[in-house]
N, C-alpha and C positions, 0 to 999 in steps of 0.2 A: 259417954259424952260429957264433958264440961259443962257446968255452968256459965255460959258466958255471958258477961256484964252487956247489957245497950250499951252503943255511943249514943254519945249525946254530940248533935249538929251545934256548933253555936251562929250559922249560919246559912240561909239561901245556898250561898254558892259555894259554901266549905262541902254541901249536901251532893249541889251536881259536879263540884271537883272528885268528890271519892265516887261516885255511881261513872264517870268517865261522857256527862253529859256535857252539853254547851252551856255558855255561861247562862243565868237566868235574863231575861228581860225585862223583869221589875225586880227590883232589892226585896220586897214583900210578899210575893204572890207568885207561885211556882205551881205547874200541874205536870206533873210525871206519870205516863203509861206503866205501870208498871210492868205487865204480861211482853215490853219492849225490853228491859232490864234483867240481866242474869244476876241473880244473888250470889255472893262471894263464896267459895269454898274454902269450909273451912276445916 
């Protein structure tokens, strides 16, 4: 297996763009289920 680097989010909703969520509803404050979210295969 790879070392593979973090991404680093530089925002809110760049975060729930890639998890394929809805936009957020505050610009600041985001609460994500996560046991709701499949982790990417990689």
């Amino acid at each position: 297996m790879e070392n593979a680097q973090p991404y680093k989010f530089k925002t809110i909703t760049e975060y729930h763009r890639q998890l394929g969520l809805p936009k957020p509803e505050h610009p600041l404050i985001s609460l994500v289920h996560m046991d709701s979210i499949t982790p990417p295969i990689t």
